[in-house]
C-alpha positions as CSV (number, residue, x, y, z in Angstrom):
1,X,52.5,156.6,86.5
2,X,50.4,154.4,84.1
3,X,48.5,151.5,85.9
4,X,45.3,149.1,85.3
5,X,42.4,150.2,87.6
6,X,38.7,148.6,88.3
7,X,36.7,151.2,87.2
8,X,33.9,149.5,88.8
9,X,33.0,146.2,90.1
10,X,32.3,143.7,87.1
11,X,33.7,141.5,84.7
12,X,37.1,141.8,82.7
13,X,36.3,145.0,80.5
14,X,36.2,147.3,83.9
15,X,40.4,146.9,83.8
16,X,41.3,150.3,82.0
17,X,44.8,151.7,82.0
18,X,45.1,154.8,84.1
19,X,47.2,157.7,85.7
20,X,47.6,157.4,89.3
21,X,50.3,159.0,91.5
22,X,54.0,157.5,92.1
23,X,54.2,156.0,95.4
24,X,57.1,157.4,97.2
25,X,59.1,154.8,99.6
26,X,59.2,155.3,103.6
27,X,62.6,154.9,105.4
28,X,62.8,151.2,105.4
29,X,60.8,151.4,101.7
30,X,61.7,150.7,97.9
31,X,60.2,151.4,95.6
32,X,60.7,149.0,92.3
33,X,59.8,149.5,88.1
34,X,57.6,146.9,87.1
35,X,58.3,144.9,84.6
36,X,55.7,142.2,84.9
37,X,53.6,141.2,87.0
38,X,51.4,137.8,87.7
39,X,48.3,137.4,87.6
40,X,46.1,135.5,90.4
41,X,42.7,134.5,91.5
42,X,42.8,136.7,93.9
43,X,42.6,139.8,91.5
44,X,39.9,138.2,89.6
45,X,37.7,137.8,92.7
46,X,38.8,141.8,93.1
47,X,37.6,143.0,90.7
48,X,34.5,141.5,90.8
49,X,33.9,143.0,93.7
50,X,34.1,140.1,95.9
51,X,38.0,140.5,97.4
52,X,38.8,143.9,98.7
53,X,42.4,145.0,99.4
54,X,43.5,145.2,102.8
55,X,43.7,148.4,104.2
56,X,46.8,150.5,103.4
57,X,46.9,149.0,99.7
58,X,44.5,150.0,96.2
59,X,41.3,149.8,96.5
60,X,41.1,150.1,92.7
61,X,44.6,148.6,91.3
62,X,44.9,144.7,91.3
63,X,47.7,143.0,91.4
64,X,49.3,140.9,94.3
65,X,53.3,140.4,92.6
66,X,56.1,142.2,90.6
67,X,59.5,141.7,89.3
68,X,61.6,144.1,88.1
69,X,64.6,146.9,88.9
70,X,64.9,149.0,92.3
71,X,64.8,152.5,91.1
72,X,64.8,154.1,94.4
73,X,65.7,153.2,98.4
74,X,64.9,154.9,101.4
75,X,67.3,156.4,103.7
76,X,67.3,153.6,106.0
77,X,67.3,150.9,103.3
78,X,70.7,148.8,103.6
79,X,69.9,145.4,101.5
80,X,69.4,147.4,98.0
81,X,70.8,149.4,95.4
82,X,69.1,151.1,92.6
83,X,69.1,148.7,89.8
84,X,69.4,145.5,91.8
85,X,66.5,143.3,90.6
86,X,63.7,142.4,92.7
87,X,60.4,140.3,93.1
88,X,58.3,140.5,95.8
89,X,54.7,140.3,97.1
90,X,52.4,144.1,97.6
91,X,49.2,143.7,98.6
92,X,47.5,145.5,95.6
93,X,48.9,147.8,93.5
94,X,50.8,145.1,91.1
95,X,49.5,146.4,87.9
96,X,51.1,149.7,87.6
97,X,54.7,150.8,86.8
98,X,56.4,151.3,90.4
99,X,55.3,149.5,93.7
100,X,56.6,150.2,97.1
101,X,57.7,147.3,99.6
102,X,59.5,147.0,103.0
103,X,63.3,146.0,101.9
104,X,62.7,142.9,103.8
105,X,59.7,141.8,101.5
106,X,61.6,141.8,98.1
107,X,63.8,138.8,97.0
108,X,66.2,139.0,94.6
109,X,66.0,137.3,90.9
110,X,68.4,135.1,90.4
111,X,70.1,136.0,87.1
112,X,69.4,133.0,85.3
113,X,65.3,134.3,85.2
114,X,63.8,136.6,82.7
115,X,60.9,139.4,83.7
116,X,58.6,137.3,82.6
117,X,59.6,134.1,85.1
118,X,60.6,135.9,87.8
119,X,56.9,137.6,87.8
120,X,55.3,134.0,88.0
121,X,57.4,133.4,91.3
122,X,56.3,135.5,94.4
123,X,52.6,134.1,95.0
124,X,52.5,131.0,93.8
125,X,55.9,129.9,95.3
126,X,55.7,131.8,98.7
127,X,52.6,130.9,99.1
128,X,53.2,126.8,98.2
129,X,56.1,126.7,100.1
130,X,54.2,128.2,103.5
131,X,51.5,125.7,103.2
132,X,53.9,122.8,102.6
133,X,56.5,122.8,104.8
134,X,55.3,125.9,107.5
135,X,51.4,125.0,108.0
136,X,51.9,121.5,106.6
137,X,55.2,120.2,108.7
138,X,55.8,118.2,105.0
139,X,58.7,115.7,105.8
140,X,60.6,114.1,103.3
141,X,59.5,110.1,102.6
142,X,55.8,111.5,103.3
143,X,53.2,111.1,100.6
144,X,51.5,115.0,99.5
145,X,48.2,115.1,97.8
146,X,48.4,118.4,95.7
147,X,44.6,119.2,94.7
148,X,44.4,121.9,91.8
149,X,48.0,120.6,90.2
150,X,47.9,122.5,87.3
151,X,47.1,125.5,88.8
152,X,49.5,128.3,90.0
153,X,50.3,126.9,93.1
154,X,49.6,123.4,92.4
155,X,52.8,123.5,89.9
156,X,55.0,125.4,92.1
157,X,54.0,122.8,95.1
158,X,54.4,119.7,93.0
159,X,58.3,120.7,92.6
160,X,59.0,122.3,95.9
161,X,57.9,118.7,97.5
162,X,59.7,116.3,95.0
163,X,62.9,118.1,96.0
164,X,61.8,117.3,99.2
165,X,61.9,113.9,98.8
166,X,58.2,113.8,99.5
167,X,55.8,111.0,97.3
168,X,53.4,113.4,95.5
169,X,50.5,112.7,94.4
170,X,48.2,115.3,92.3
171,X,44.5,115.9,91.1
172,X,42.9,118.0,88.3
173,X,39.8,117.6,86.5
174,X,41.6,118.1,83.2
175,X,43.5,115.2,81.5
176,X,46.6,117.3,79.9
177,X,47.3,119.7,83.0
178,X,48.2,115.5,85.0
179,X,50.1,115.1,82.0
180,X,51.9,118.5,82.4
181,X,52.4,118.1,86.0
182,X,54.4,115.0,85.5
183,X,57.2,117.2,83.8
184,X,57.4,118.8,87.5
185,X,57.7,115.8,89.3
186,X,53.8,114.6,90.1
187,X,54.6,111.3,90.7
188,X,50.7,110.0,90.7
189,X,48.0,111.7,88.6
190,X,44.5,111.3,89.8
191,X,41.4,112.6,88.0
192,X,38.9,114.9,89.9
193,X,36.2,115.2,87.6
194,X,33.4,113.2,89.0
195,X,35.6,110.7,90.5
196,X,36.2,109.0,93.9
197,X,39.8,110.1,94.2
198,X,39.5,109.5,97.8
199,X,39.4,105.5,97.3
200,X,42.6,106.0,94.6
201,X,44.4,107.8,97.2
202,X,44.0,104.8,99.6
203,X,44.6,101.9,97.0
204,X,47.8,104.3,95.8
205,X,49.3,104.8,99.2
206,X,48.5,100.8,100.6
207,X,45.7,101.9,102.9
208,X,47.6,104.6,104.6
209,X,46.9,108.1,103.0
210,X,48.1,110.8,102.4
211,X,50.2,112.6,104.9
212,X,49.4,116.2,103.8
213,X,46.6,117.5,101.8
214,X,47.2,120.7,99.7
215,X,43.8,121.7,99.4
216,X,43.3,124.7,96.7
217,X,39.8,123.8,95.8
218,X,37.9,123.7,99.3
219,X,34.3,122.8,100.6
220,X,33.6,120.4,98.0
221,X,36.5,118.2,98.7
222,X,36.4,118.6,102.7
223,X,34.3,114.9,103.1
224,X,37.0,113.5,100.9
225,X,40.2,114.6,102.4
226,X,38.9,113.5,105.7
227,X,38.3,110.0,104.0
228,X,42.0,109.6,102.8
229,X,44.0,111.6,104.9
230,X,46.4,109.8,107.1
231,X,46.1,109.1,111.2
232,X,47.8,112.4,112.4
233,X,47.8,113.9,108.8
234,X,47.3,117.3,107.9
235,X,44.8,119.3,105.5
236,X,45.9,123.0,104.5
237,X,43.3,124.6,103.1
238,X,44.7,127.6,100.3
239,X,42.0,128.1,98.4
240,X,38.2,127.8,98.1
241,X,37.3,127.6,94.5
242,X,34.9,124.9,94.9
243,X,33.1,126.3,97.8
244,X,33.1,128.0,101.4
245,X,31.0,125.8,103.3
246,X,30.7,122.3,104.1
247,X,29.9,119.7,106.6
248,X,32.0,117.9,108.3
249,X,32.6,114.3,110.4
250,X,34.5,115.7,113.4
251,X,34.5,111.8,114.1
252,X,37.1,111.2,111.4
253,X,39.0,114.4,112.5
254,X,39.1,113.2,116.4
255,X,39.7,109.3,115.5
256,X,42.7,110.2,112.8
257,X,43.7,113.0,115.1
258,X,44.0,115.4,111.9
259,X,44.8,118.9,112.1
260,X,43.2,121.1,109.6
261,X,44.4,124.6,108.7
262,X,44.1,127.5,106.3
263,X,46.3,129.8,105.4
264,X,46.4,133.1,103.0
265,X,49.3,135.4,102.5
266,X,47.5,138.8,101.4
267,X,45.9,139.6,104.6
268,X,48.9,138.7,106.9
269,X,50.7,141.5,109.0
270,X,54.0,142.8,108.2
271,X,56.2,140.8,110.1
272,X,54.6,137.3,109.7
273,X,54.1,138.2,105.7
274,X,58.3,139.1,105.9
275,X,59.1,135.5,108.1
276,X,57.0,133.4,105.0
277,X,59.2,135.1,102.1
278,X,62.6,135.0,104.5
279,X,61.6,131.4,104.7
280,X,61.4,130.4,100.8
281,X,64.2,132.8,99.9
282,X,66.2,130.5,102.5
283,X,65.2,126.5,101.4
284,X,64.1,127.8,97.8
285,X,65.9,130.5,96.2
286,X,68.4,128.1,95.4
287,X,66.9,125.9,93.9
288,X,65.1,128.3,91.5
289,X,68.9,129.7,90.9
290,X,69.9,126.3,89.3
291,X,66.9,125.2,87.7
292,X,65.8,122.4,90.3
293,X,62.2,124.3,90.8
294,X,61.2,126.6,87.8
295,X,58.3,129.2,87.3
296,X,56.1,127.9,84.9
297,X,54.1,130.6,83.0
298,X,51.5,129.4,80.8
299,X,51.1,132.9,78.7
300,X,51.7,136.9,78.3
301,X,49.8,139.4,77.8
302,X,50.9,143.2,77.5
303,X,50.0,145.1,80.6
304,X,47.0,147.0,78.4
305,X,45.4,143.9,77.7
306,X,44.8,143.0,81.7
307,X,41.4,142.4,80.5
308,X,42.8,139.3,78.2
309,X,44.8,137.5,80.8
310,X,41.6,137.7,83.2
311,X,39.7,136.3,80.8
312,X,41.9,133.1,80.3
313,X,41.8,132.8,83.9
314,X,38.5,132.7,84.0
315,X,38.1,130.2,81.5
316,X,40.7,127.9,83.7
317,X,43.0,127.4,80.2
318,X,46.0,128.3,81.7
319,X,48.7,125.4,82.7
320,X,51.0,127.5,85.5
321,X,51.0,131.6,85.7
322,X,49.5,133.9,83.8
323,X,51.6,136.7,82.8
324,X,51.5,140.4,82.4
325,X,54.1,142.9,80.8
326,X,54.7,146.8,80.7
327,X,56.0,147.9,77.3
């Protein structure tokens, strides 16, 4: 089968389309055609040498989510059908044209999404709703600072907690991704760039804070979040964009009683990685089915030009997912 592989370590021209063998599924296993497939941080970092795949998954073929049609189940297999049509989450392996899951990992598209939609789902949206309402205990009537708003899973957590009945409250260094994120349901827009959104955060929410802090940018906001998080709020760090490291005033932590937690899907074991995706599919699924919460995919690109999507990643353009589709 055809797939994108890092030929070496380096920057977006080492994606070249390849020939690697068709996985085969296990008992409990299908195995799905890829339609399209989303493209995330994650797989940038990859192939740059700097974010291996867990073991059991490609070393060499990025990709972290698929949609598309079951082809083929294994023996023991009872919730699929060839043909049914499925998204999921692999951990590598996303960019080529079959992928093999446990039965229990694959959701089912609701018919009202295209290839294209249901590929920008799995990640951002599993991985949004985890951190909101699993790590983050996210109540409704609470107030949600959403760092990163316009990114993947800032737009997918914007709408997850506004149908939540949370307040939600957003940052982004860029002026038109606050204005896009108030489409979704961002109720407050606060710029990032070189700003004290720590002190709008407090005027915003009468002194109080913010009750949960999705954090997708890391060390560089730590000192802040501390500042205007709420007495017994909670931080969950998702990503780390903006650095690993960073001091920090465990005087604020002990006096607001904050808990602080982090939280990545990729390298999770079977069984909790099945209990995050049970748990969307459950609250969220739903809602995707009648439009309440939509993917929001900012471009496409044809599965031969990988190399093109990572670029506009890397140049942080993109509003929502980035796209990728087999011919």
């Amino acid at each position: 089968m055809r797939a994108i592989r890092i030929v070496e370590p380096g920057g977006p021209e080492v994606l070249e389309m390849g020939e690697i063998p068709r996985p085969e599924p296990g008992p409990m296993e299908i195995r799905v055609r890829v339609r399209a497939a989303g493209v995330n941080r994650a797989e940038v970092l990859q192939r740059r040498g700097l974010y291996p795949a867990p073991p059991g998954w490609p070393a060499d073929v990025p990709g972290l989510e698929f949609a598309g049609e079951v082809e083929a189940v294994g023996d023991r297999v009872t919730a699929w059908k060839p043909g049914d049509r499925a998204m999921g989450l692999v951990g590598g392996g996303g960019y080529a044209e079959f992928v093999v899951v446990h039965e229990r990992e694959a959701i089912p598209v609701p018919v009202s999404l295209s290839w294209e939609a249901a590929a920008a789902v799995p990640e951002v949206f599993v991985t949004a709703h985890d951190a909101l309402f699993t790590r983050g205990r996210l109540r409704t009537g609470e107030a949600v600072l959403i760092h990163a708003v316009g990114s993947g899973v800032g737009t997918a957590a914007v709408q997850l907690a506004s149908a939540a009945g949370a307040t939600v409250l957003g940052t982004s260094r860029t002026e038109w991704k606050l204005e896009r994120a108030r489409e979704l349901g961002l109720e407050v827009a606060i710029p990032a760039g070189g700003h004290e959104f720590a002190d709008d955060v407090l005027d915003l929410t009468g002194g109080r804070g913010a009750d949960v802090i999705l954090d997708l940018v890391g060390a560089g906001y730590l000192p802040r979040n501390l500042k205007c998080v709420a007495v017994l709020g909670r931080i969950v760090v998702v990503g780390l964009t903006g650095g690993a490291f960073a001091e920090i005033d465990l005087g604020v932590l002990l006096r607001k009683r904050v808990t602080m937690v982090g939280t990545s899907l990729r390298s999770r074991p079977l069984e909790e990685k099945v209990a995050a995706v049970q748990a969307f599919a459950r609250h969220a699924l739903p809602l995707l089915a009648d439009g309440r919460i939509r993917p929001v995919v900012d471009e496409t690109f044809p599965m031969a030009d990988a190399a093109g999507a990572h670029r506009r990643m890397e140049a942080n353009r993109n509003f929502g997912k980035i796209v990728l589709v087999w011919d």
